[in-house]
N, C-alpha and C positions, 0 to 999 in steps of 0.2 A: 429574412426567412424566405422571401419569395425567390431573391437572386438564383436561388439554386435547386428551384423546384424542378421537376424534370417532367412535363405533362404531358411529355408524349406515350408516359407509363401509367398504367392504371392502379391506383392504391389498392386493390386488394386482390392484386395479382402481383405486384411487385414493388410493395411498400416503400422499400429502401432506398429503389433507384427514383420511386416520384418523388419523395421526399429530399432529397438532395444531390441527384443524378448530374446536376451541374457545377458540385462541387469542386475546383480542382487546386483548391490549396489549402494549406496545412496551418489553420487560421487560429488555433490555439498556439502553436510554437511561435507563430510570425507576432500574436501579441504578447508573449512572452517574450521574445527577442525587444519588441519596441521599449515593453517594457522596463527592460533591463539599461537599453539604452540612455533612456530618461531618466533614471535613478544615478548612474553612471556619470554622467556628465551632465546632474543636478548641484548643487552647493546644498542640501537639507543635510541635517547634522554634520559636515563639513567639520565642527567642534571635534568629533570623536577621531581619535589617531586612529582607532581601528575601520571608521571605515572610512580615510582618508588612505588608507592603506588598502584596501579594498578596491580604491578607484585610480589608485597607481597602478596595480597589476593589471585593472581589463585596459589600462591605455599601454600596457607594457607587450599585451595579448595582441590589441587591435597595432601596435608597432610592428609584430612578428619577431619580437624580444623575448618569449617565454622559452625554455628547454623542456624536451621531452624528448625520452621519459624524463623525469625529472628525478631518479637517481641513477646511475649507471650500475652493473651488475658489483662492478667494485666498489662503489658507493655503499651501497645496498648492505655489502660483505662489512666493510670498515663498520658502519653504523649498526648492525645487529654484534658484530663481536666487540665495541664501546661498549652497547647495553647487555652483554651476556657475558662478559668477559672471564668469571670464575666457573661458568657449564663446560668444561673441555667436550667441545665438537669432534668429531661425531661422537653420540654417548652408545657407550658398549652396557652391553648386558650383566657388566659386573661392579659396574661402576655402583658409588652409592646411595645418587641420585635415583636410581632407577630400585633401590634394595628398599629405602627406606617412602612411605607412602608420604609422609607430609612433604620430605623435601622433594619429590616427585610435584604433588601437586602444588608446590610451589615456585618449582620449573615451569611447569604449563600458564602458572598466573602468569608471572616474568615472559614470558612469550605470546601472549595475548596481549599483554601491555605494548611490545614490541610491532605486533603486528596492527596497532590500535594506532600506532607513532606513523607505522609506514603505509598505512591509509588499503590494510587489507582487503577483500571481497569477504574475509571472514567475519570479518566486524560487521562490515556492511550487513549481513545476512543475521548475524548476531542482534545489531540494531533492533532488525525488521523485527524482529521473532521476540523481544523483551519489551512486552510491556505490561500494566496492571500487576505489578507485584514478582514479575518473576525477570531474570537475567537469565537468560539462555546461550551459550554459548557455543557456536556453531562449528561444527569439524570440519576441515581440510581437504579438501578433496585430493585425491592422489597426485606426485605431482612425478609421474613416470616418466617423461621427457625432460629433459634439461639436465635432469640430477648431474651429471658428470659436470658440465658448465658450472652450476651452482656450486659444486664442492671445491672444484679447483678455484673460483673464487675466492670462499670463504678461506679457504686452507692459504691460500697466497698472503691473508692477512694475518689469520693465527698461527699458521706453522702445525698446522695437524696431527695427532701424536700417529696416522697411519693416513697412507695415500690410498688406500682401499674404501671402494664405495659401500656406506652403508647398507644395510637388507633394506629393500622397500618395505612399507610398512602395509601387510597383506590383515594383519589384525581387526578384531574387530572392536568396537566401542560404542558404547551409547551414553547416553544421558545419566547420571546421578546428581544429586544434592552434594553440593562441595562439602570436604570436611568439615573443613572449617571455613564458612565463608565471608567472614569480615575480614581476615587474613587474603583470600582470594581476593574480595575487590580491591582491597587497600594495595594489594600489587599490580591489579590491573588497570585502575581508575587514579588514587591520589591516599595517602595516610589518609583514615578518620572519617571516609567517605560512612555516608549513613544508610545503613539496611536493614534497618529496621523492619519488623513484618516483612523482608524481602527474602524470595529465594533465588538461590544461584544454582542453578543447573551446567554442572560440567561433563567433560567426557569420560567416562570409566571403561577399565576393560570388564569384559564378560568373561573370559574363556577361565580356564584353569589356572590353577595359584602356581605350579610350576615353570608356565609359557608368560607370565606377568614379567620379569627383566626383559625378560626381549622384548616382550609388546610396549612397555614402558618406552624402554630408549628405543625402539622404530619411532613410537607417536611422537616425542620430541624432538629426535631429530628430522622428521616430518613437518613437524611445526615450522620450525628454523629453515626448513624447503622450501615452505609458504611464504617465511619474511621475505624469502630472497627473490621467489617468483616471479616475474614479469609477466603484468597482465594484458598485454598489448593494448594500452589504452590512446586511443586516436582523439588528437583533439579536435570537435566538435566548432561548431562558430565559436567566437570569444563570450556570447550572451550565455549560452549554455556553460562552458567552463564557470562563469563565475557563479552562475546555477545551481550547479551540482557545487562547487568548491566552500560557498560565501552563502549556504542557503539562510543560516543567520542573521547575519548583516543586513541580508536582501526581506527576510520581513521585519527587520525593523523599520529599514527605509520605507516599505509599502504601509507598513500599520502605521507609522510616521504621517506620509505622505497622507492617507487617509482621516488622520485625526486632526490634519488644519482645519478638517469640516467638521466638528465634533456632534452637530444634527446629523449629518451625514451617517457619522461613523454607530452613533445611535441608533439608527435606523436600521442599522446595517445586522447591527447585534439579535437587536429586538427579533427581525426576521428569519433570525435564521433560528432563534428556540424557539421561536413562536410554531413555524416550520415543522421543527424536531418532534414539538409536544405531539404537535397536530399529527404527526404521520406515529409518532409511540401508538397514541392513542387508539389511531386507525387498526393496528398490529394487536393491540388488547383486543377490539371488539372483534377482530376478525377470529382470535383464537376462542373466545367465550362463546362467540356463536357458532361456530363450527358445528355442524352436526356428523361432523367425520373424527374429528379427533379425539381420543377417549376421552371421556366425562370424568375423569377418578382425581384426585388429588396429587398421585403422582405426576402423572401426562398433564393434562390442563393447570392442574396448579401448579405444576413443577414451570412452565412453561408462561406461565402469567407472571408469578415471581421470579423470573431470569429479564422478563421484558421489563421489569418494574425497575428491574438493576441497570439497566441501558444508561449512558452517560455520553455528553459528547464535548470532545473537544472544541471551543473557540480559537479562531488563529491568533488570539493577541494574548501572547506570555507574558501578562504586566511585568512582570520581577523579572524576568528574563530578557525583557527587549527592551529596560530601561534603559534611560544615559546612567545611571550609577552603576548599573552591571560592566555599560559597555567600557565604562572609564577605567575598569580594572580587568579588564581584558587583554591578554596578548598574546596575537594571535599570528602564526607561523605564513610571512609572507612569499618565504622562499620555495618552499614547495606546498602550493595551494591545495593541490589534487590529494597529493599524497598527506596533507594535513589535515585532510576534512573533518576526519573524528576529533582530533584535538582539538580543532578551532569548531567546529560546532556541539559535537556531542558532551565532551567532558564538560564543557559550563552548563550545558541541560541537565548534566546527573550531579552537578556542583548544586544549583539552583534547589532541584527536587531533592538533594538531601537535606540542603539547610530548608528548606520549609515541608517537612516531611511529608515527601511521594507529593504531595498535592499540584506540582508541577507534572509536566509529561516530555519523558525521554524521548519522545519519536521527534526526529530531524523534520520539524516540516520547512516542506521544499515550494516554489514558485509552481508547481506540475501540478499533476491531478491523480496522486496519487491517495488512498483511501482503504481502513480497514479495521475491521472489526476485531479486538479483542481477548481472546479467553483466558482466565475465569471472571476476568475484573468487568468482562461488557461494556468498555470504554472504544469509543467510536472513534478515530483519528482523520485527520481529511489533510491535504494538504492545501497550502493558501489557493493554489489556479480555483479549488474549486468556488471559493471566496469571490472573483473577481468576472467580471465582463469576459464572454459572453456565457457564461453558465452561471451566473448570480448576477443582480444587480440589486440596491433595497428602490428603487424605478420600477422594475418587472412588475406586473399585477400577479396575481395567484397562477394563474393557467400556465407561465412561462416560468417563473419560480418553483411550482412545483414536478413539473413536468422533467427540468432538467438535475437543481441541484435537489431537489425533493424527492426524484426517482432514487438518486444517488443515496442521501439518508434511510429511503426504504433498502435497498441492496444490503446496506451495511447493519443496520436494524436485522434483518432475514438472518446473517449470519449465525444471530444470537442459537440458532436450531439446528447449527453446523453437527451434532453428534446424538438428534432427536430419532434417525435411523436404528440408534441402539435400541432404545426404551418405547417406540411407540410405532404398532402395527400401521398405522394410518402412514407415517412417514415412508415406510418399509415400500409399501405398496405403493404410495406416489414418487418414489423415487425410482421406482422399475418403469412406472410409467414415464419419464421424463427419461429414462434412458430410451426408451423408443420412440418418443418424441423427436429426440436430438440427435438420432442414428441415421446414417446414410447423408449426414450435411456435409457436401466437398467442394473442394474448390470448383468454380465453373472451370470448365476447359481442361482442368489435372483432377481425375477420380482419383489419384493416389493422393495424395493432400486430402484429408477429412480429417473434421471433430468428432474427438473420444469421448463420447457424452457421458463413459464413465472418470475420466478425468476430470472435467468441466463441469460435472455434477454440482458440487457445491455453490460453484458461481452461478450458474441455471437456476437452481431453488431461487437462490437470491435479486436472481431480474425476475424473476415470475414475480413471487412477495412483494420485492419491493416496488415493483410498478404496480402491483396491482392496490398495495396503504396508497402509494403517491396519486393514483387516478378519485380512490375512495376520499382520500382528505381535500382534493380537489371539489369536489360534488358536494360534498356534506360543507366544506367553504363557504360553495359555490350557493347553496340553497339559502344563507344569510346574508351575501353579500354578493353586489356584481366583477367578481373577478377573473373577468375575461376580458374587463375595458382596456385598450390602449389603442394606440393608434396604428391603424390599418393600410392599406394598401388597396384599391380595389379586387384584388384579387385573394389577395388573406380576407378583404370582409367577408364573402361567399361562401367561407367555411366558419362552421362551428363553433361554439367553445372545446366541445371533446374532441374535433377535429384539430383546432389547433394546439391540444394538448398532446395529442397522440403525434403529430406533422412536429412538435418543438423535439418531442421524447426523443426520436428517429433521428433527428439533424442532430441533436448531442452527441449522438454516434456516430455520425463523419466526422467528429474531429478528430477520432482515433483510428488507429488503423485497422483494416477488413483482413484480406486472405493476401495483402501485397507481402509482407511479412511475418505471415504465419508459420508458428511451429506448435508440431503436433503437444509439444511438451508446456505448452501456456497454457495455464490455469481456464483463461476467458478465453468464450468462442468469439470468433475473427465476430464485428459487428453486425454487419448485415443477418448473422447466424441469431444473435441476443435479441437484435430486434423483432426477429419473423420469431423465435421463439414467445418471448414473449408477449407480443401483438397477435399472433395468429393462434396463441391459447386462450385468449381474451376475450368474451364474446360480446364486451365493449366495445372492441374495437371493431367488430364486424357489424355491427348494430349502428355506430358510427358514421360507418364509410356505405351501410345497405349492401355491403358484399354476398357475393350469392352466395347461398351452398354448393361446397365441395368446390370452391377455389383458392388460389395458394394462403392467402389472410382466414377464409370462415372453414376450414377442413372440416374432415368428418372425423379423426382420430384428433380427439383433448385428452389433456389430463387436466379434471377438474381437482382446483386447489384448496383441497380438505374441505369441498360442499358437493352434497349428493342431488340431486335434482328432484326438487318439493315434487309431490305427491298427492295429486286431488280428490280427497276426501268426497267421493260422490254421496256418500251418506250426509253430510253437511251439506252438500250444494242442491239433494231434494228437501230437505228439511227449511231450508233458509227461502225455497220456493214457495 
């Protein structure tokens, strides 16, 4: 912690930079890189072909033996018209594919399935977006460049019944409930998959019943645009390919590797619902006492009963990350990248059908990737945030809750992501936090700023969730001493809420600031989340003794749904 203190900055003038201004490396990826390494050229399950198969390709990576892309546009061509072979490309508007609605939406399955094969950005985005009960699947973005390349492709293989480029497809579509949607996933997923209480969200057209053939066959042959796509994907060190490719394989081995210590791995569990409970709990009292949020049953009760529903993911899939799963696994060695969904997703949605839903479709990955839910309020996290240095079950309270505890509050907040509709309190604090968050830009380029109406959502969610994670600290803290561990003389001179506050901050150098910012990210560049949420705090200014009207203790807050108590001077001559 200290290595990268920067004191020649003042905490409450410029938080971010005292707090780890000496930062200058990228210390989450370099231990996930070691990480990988170790696993890699471990022998632990060495038994399983698939992940002896696994550690062939990163030595085939680290040889400089791997192709990319790893299908060529004719590839691409051959393998979507194997799997499509009776759709004659490109479909015209009279075709009867496009007349008749099931066999349409059974073109679109067959083509999700395909693009599910050839490891699309559609799935990916699809993934993201289905969880708790619903399959969502994600539309296409336009793919106005290349068309001519892609068709002469595809046409080279099937013999085209016209050498004429299909209409772009200008249409619109949204979301519906599939017809029929066990027929739907059994062609996107595998026969007999189980959906029970599940919905499938597919694309439908809106427009009129007359412009439907045409909009029909643009969307499909649009689809088949997408199989062919080239996503210009760069390969990355060899530790990240197998990252992103093998995230499966890679928490078996880590949940593996972690359970030779089965104290350990106990430990590890324990702490982190213990954690969870601790900071839910925090989120109940904070909404029950509110003296801002409405008092009715709808508002408050509505809102106590959604936190009540809160769930969270553990990263160990018992039934999933067995050796008897992985024995009957086989998993597509030759194009890793491009196999991803296969080789990881479909045994996730294999798993959670045969033990109904009670597993979880979200790929978790080696990263620190993390998010909440809706309607099911199930919490997902990915393993990084599991491991050193953002968790450890060593950490005492102060450092455990500060970083992965901040994180559980973040994702907990979410639960309020649509509380603006129903409840005037929210309405009003979230105007205020648009003026909070306005005018944040890059140092050096004023054209680079955060859209504090875009970033909205993630803002509620670091205010909230830092502010359970400080609370379930204190209320810890007042039964037990946890802020013991061992110091430095320069971390002893500070606090417990100091080094709660100094841990919260440094979590945020692991990610990146304004070096890569785009205006279209969800989350403000770090340094933004942290003076956001630290300089609303008046913890934190209470903390550090920052003066008034400096950059950390400002004069313009948004106080989060509490009004500033009011002293009953009729009480305080009476009690004289």
């Amino acid at each position: 912690m200290e290595s990268i203190i920067d004191n020649s900055a003042h905490p409450c003038n410029d938080f971010w930079q005292f707090s780890g201004g000496k930062n200058k490396s990228k210390f989450l990826e370099e231990q996930e890189a070691f990480r990988i390494i170790d696993l890699m050229t471990d022998d632990l399950d060495n038994h399983l072909e698939a992940v002896r198969g696994v550690r062939d390709v990163y030595q085939k990576c680290v040889n400089g033996q791997l192709k990319f892309p790893e299908y060529t546009l004719a590839e691409k061509a051959k393998f979507a018209a194997a799997s499509l072979e009776d759709l004659n490309f490109p479909i015209q508007k009279d075709d009867d594919v496009v007349k008749d609605e099931a066999k349409f939406h059974t073109a679109v399955a067959r083509l999700y399935n395909v693009l599910l094969k050839i490891g699309s950005y559609v799935i990916e985005e699809t993934e993201m977006n289905s969880h708790g009960g619903i399959w969502k699947f994600a539309m296409p973005y336009p793919t106005f460049f290349h068309r001519k390349e892609i068709w002469e492709a595809y046409c080279a293989i099937t013999k085209c019944r016209t050498s004429e480029l299909p209409p772009e497809n200008t249409f619109k579509f949204k979301h519906g409930y599939a017809r029929d949607p066990q027929e739907f996933a059994d062609k996107v997923f595998f026969q007999g998959v189980n959906i029970t209480g599940m919905q499938i969200l597919t694309p439908f057209y809106e427009g009129d019943e007359a412009s439907k053939p045409a909009a029909y066959a643009a969307f499909l042959n649009e689809l088949l645009e997408t199989v062919m796509f080239e996503e210009g994907y760069k390969l990355p060190t060899c530790e990240k390919f197998i990252a992103e490719s093998f995230p499966l394989v890679l928490n078996k081995l880590i949940v593996d590797t972690i359970k030779q210590n089965m104290t350990v791995y106990n430990q590890w569990k324990e702490q982190f619902f213990t954690y969870t409970a601790l900071i839910l709990n925090e989120a109940k009292s904070f909404v029950a006492t509110s003296n801002v949020i409405e008092n009715t049953e709808e508002i408050m009760g509505g809102m106590l009963g959604i936190l009540e529903r809160n769930r969270f993911a553990f990263f160990d899939q018992q039934r999933a990350l067995s050796d008897e799963a992985f024995r009957g696994m086989a998993l597509d060695m030759d194009h890793p990248r491009s196999s991803r969904f296969s080789n990881n997703l479909v045994p996730l949605v294999a798993e959670d059908s045969i033990f109904d839903h009670k597993g979880q479709r979200y790929i978790p990955k080696t990263g620190t990737r993390a998010f909440h839910t809706y309607p099911s309020q199930i919490n997902f996290y990915d393993l990084g945030y599991f491991l050193f240095p953002l968790f450890d079950p060593s950490f005492p309270a102060v450092l455990a809750l500060s970083s992965m505890g901040a994180m559980i509050g973040h994702e907990i907040a979410h639960t309020f992501i649509r509380m603006t509709k129903f409840s005037k309190a929210f309405q009003d604090n979230r105007e205020c936090l648009l003026k909070l968050y306005a005018n944040k830009c890059k140092p050096g380029d004023p054209s680079v700023c955060v859209d504090p109406v875009h970033t909205y959502n993630e803002n509620v969610a670091d205010q909230l969730g830092t502010i359970w994670a400080f609370s379930a600290f204190k209320r810890l803290e007042s039964r037990q001493d946890s802020g013991k561990f061992p110091k430095t003389p320069a971390l002893g001179k500070l606090t417990n809420d100091q080094i709660f506050f100094l841990n919260f901050a440094q979590t945020f150098h692991f990610f990146d600031d304004w070096e890569n910012y785009d205006s279209n990210f969800d989350h403000a560049p770090g340094s933004v989340r942290v003076w956001g949420a630290l300089a609303n705090m008046p913890a934190f200014a209470n903390a550090f003794e920052c003066p008034g009207k400096s950059v950390y203790n400002p004069e313009f807050r948004c106080p989060m749904f509490v009004s500033d108590t009011v002293i009953d001077r009729d009480l305080v001559q009476s009690a004289n």
